[in-house]
C-alpha positions as CSV (number, residue, x, y, z in Angstrom):
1,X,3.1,-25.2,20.7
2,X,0.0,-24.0,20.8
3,X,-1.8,-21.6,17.7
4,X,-2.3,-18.6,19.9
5,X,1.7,-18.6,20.4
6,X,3.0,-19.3,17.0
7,X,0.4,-16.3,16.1
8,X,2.4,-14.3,18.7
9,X,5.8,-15.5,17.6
10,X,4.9,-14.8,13.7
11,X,3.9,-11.4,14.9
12,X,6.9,-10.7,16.5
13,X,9.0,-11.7,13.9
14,X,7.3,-10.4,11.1
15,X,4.9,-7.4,12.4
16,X,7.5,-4.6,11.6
17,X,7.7,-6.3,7.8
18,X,4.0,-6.0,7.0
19,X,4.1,-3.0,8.8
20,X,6.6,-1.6,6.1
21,X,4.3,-3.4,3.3
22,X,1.3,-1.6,4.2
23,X,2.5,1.6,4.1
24,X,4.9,1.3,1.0
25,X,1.1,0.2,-0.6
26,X,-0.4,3.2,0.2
27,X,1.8,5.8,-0.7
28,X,2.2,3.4,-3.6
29,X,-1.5,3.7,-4.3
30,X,-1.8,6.9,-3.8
31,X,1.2,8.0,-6.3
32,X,-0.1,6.2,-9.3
33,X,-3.6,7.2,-8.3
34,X,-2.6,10.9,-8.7
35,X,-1.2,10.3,-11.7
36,X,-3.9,8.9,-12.9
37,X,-5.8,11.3,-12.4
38,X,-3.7,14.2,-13.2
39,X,-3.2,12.4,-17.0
40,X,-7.2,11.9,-17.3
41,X,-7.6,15.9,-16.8
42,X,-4.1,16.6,-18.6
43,X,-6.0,14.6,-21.8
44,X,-9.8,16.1,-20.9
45,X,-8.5,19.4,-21.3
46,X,-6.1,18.8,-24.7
47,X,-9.7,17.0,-26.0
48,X,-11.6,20.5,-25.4
């Protein structure tokens, strides 16, 4: 078996998978990131 075809096979078995990681990460991310941010101005502003 050749590399080029057990790179296709993992792909086809598994591309949906990461697929469904990637995006899960991101709106992850980008949750906690807002949050973040919206608790750094929530304390910025209580500081003033």
């Amino acid at each position: 078996m050749g590399q080029s075809s057990l790179t296709n096979r993992l792909q086809e078995r598994i591309g949906k998978d990461l697929q469904y990681i990637r995006v899960n990460g991101t709106l992850v991310g980008f949750i906690i990131g807002a949050m973040l941010e919206a608790a750094s101005r929530f304390f910025r502003m209580a500081m003033h």
